[in-house]
C-alpha positions in Angstrom: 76.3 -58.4 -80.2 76.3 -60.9 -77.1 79.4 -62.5 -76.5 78.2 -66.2 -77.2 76.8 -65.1 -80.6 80.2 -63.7 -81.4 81.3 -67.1 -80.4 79.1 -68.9 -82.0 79.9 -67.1 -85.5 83.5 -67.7 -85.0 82.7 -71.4 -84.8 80.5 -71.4 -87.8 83.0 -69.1 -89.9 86.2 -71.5 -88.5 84.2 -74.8 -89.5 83.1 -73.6 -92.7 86.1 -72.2 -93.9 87.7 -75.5 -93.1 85.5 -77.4 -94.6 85.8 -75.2 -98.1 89.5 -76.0 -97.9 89.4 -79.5 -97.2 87.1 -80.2 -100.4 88.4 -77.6 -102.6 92.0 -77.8 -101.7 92.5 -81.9 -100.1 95.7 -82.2 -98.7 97.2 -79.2 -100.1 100.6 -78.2 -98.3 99.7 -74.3 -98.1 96.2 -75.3 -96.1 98.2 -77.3 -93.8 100.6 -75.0 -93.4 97.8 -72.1 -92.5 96.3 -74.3 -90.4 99.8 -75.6 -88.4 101.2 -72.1 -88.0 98.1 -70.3 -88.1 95.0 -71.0 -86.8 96.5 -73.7 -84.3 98.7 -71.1 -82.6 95.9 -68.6 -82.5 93.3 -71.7 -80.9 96.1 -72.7 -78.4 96.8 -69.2 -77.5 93.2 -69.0 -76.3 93.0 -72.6 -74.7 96.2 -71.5 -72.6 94.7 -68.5 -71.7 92.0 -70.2 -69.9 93.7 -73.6 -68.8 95.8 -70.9 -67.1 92.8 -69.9 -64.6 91.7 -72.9 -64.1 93.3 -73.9 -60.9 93.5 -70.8 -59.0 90.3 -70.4 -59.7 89.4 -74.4 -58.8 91.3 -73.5 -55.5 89.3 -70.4 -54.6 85.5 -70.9 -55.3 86.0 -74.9 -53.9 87.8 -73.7 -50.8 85.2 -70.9 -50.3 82.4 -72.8 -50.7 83.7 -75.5 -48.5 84.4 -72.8 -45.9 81.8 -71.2 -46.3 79.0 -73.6 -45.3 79.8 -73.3 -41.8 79.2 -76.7 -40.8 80.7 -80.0 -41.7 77.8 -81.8 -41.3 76.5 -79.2 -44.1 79.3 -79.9 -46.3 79.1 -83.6 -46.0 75.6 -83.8 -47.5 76.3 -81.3 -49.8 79.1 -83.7 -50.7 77.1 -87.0 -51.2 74.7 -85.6 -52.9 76.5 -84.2 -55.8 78.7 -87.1 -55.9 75.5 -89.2 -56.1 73.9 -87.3 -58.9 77.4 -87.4 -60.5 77.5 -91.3 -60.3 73.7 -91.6 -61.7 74.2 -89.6 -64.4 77.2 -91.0 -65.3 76.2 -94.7 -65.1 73.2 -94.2 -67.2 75.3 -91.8 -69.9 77.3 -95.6 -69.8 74.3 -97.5 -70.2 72.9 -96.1 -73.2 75.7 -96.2 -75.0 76.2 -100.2 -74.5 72.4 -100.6 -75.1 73.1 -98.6 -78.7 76.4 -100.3 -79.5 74.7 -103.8 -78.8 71.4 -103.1 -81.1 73.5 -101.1 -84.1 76.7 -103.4 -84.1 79.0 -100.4 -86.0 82.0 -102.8 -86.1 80.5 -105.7 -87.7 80.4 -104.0 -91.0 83.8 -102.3 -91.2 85.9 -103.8 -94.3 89.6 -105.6 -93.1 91.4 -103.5 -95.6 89.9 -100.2 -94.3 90.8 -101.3 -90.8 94.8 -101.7 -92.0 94.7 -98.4 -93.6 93.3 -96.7 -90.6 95.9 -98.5 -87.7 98.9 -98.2 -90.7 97.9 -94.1 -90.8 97.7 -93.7 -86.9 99.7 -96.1 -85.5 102.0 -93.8 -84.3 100.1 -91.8 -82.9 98.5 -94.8 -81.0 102.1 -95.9 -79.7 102.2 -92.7 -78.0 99.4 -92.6 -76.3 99.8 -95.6 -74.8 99.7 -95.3 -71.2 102.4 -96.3 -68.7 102.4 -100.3 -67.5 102.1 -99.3 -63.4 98.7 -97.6 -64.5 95.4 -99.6 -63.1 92.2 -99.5 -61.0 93.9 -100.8 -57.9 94.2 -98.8 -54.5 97.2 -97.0 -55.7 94.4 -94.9 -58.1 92.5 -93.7 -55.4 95.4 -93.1 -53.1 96.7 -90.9 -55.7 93.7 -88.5 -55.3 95.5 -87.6 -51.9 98.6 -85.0 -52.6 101.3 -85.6 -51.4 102.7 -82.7 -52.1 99.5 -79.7 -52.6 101.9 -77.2 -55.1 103.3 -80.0 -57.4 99.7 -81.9 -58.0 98.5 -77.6 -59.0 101.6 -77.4 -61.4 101.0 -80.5 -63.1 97.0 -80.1 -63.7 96.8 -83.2 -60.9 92.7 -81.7 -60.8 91.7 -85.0 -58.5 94.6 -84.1 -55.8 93.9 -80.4 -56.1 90.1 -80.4 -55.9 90.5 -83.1 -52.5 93.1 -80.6 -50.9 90.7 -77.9 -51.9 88.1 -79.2 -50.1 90.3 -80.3 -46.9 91.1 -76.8 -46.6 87.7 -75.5 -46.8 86.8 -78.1 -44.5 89.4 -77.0 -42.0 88.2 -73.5 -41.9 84.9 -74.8 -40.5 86.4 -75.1 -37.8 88.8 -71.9 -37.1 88.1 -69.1 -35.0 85.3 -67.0 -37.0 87.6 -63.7 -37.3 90.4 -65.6 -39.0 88.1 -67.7 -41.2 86.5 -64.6 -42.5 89.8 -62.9 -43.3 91.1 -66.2 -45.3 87.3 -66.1 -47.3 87.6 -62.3 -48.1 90.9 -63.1 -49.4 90.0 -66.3 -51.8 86.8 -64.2 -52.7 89.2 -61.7 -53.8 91.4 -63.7 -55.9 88.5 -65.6 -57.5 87.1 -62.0 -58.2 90.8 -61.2 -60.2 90.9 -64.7 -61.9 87.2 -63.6 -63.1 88.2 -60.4 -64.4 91.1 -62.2 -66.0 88.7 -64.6 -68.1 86.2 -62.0 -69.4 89.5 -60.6 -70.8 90.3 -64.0 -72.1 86.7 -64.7 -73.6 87.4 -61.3 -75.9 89.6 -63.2 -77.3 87.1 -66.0 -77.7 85.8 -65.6 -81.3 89.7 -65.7 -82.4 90.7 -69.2 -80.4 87.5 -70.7 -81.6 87.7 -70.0 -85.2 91.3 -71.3 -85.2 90.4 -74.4 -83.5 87.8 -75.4 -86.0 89.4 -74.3 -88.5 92.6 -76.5 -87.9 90.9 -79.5 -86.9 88.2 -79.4 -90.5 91.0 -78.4 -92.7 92.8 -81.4 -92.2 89.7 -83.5 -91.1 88.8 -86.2 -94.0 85.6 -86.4 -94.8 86.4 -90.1 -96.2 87.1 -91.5 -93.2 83.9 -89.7 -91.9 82.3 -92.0 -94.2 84.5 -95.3 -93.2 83.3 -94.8 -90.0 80.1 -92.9 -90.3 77.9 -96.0 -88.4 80.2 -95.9 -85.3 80.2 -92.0 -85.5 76.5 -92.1 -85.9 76.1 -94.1 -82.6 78.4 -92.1 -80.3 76.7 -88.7 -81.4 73.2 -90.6 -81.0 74.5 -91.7 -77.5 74.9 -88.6 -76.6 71.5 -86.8 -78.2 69.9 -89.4 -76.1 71.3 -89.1 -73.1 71.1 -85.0 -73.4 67.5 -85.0 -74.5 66.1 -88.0 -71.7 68.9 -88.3 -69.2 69.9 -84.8 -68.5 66.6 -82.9 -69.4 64.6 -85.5 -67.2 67.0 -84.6 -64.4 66.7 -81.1 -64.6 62.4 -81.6 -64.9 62.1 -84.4 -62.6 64.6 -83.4 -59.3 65.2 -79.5 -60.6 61.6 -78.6 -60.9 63.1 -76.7 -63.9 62.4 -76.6 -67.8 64.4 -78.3 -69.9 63.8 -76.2 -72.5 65.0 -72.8 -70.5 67.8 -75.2 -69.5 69.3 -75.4 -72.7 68.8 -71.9 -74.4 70.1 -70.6 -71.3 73.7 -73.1 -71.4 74.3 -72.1 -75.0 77.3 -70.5 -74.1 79.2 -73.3 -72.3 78.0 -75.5 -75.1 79.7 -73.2 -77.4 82.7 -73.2 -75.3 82.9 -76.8 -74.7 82.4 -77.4 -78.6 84.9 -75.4 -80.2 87.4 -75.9 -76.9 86.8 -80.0 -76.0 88.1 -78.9 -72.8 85.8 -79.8 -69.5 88.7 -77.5 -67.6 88.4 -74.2 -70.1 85.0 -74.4 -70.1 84.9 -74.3 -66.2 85.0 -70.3 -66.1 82.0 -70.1 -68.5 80.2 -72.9 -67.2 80.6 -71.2 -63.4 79.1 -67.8 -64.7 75.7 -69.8 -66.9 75.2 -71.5 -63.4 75.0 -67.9 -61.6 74.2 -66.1 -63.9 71.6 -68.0 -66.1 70.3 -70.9 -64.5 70.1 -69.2 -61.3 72.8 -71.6 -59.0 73.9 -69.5 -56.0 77.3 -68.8 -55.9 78.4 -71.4 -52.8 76.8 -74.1 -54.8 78.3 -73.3 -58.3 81.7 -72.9 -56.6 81.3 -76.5 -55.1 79.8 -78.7 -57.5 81.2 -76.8 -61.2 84.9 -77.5 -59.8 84.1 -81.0 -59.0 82.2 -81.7 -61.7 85.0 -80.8 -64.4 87.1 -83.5 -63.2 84.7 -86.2 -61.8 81.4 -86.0 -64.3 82.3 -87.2 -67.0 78.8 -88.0 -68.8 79.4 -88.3 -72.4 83.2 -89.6 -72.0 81.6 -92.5 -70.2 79.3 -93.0 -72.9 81.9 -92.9 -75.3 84.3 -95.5 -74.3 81.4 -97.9 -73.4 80.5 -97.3 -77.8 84.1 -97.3 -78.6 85.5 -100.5 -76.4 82.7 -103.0 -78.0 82.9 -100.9 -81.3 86.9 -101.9 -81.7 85.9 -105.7 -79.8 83.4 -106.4 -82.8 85.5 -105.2 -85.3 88.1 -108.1 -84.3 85.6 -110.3 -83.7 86.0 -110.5 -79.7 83.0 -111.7 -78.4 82.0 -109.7 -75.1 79.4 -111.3 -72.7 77.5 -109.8 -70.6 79.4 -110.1 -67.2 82.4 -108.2 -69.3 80.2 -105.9 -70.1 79.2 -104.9 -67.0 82.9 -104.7 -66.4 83.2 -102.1 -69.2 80.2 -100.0 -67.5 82.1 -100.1 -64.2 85.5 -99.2 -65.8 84.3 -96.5 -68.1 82.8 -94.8 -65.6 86.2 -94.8 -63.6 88.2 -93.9 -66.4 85.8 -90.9 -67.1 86.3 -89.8 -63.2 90.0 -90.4 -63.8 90.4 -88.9 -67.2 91.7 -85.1 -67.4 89.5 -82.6 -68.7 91.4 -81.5 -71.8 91.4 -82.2 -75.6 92.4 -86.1 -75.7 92.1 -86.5 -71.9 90.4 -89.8 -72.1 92.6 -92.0 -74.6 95.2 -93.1 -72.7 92.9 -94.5 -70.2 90.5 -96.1 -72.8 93.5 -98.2 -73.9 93.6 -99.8 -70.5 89.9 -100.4 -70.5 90.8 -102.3 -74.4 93.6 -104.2 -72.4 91.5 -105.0 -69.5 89.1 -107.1 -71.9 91.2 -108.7 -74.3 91.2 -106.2 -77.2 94.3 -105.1 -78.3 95.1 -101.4 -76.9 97.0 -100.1 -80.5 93.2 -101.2 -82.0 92.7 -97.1 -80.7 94.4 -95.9 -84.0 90.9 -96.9 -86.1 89.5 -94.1 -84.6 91.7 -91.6 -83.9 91.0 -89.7 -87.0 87.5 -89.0 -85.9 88.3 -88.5 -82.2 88.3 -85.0 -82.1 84.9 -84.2 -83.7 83.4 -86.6 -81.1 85.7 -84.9 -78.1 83.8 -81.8 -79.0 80.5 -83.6 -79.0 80.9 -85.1 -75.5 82.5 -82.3 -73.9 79.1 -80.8 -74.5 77.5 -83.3 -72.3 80.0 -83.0 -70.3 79.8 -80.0 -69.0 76.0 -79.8 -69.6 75.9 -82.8 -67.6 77.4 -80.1 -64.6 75.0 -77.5 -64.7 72.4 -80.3 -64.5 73.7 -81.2 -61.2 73.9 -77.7 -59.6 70.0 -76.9 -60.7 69.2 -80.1 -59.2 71.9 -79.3 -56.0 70.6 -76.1 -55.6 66.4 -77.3 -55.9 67.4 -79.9 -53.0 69.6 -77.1 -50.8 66.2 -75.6 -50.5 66.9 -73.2 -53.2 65.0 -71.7 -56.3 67.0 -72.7 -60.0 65.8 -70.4 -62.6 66.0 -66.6 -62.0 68.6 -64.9 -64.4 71.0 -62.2 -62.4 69.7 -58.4 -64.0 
């Protein structure tokens, strides 16, 4: 059995199991305990796992494909253009999802009382998301993508500072004597060869971690407040559908010269991955081997735009805090024109370059988007309780959203997307 079927069951097994629990068992203190000391250990033992390779691995291909391009006129173009597909991808993931919010209206129709059950139960959990009061779009945000200090941005999962000292240093190689360049290639070549052989260890463990992830997350998932808030769940999830089956696929047709069709059977695995993980960051060692292995991508080009694209392409995140900030501004009756709408567009789109590429990663910054335009940031609690289900939605995109960028990368590089590796 292939690995991404065995994946793929553990998902189904973990999500139904949950599910049986939650409706025969609601709210039952042994389920909860299972799921607490249980399946959540088991799920974070596997996240971990892979989180753990992330940046020597971000390090090594980025710094190799960098070096490895021989030219920094190369690099440069290779550069824009990615960055350029990243921002058109990502503005029009934005776009749709204002267009839907506007038509549909979700928070028009939520009841007063439902909305004070919903803040009173998370709340709490709001309070602490809250981000800190230095934090804004000012200078200082893009001056922080610059490390000050290389080691401490790795250690604390800084991915913006690593990825830009990354690159610097596969920049610099371009221009050291060919014999020591070479030697400081093999070596990174070597280590991303370990860190690989350390994640196909890591994805035996795969079926595990996923199955306790799901499981955790429907076991104590109410399917009630599904229902509260089934309209504004309906339009993030539709958002996204959209945006995969237009946006993405009409990239991949239109500038990959590839199918859409073979696009997507092929990515199954990251989309399992990126489903039952909601992590942009663990998927990045699955995602890296569909490009290669898959969808054709050569290795120079995987290693450059997979990295970068895990941090800074953030399709369906945008999308959904576009839905989410006019979703919580109609349910208090905040009146948005268009000109603060635009602002929204330009600000989640920052935030998703901005946000980190784990579980959660965007929340904090969404409440500064809610500040920004006059809606209260706390408001974040009404949807909390359905935040995860539509984390492992748009992590899909997400990283989908990546491998639509190398196929098209690699079409304009001259090369041929398409041919699996025997």
């Amino acid at each position: 059995m292939k690995q991404h079927t065995k994946i793929a069951l553990g998902l189904l097994a973990g999500a139904a199991s949950g599910i049986a629990a939650n409706l025969l068992f609601p709210g039952a203190a042994w389920v909860l305990w299972i799921a607490e000391n249980l399946a959540v250990p088991i799920g974070q033992l596997f996240l971990r796992l892979l989180l753990m390779t992330v940046v020597p691995l971000v390090f090594a291909s980025l710094t190799v494909a960098a070096g490895g391009v021989g030219e920094l006129g190369k690099l440069g173009r290779l550069g824009a253009r990615t960055i350029g597909l990243f921002l058109l991808s990502t503005l029009t993931s934005a776009a749709i999802g204002l267009a839907l919010v506007n038509v549909v209206q979700p928070g028009r129709g939520l009841d007063d009382a439902v909305r004070r059950q919903l803040v009173a139960s998370y709340g709490t959990r709001a309070e602490a998301l809250m981000p800190p009061e230095r934090s804004g779009f000012g200078v200082d945000m893009f001056l922080e993508i610059v490390p000050v200090n290389p080691v401490q941005a790795a250690a604390e999962m800084d991915m913006l500072a690593v990825i830009f000292f990354s690159i610097a240093f596969g920049a610099a190689l371009t221009r050291v004597a060919a014999g020591s360049r070479q030697q400081l290639l093999d070596f990174l070549e070597g280590v991303n060869e370990a860190i690989l052989v350390i994640i196909g260890l890591v994805m035996r463990l795969a079926p595990y971690g996923v199955f306790g992830l799901v499981f955790a997350v429907t076991a104590r998932f109410g399917w009630h407040l599904l229902g509260q808030l089934a309209i504004y769940v309906a339009v993030v999830l539709s958002g996204l559908f959209l945006h995969a089956a237009i946006g993405l696929s009409g990239l991949v047709r239109i500038l990959g010269g590839f199918s859409p069709r073979r696009f997507w059977w092929r990515a199954r695995a990251s989309l399992v991955t990126a489903f039952s993980t909601s992590s942009s960051n663990a998927t990045l060692p699955t995602n890296i081997a569909v490009a290669e292995r898959q969808l054709g991508v050569p290795a120079e080009i995987a290693g450059f735009v997979l990295p970068l694209g895990a941090t800074m392409n953030m399709n369906g995140t945008a999308l959904y805090e576009g839905v989410t900030v006019l979703f919580l501004a109609q349910v208090f009756g905040i009146e948005l024109g268009l000109g603060q709408q635009v602002v929204v567009l330009i600000l989640a789109v920052l935030t998703a370059v901005g946000s980190a590429g784990v579980p959660g990663g965007s929340l904090p910054l969404m409440m500064i988007v809610l500040g920004t335009v006059g809606v209260p940031p706390a408001s974040i609690a009404i949807i909390l309780g359905v935040d995860r289900i539509l984390d492992m939605s748009r992590t899909c995109v997400n990283v989908c959203g990546d491998l639509a960028v190398a196929v098209v990368v690699t079409r304009l590089e001259g090369g041929a997307p398409g041919r699996q590796a025997a």
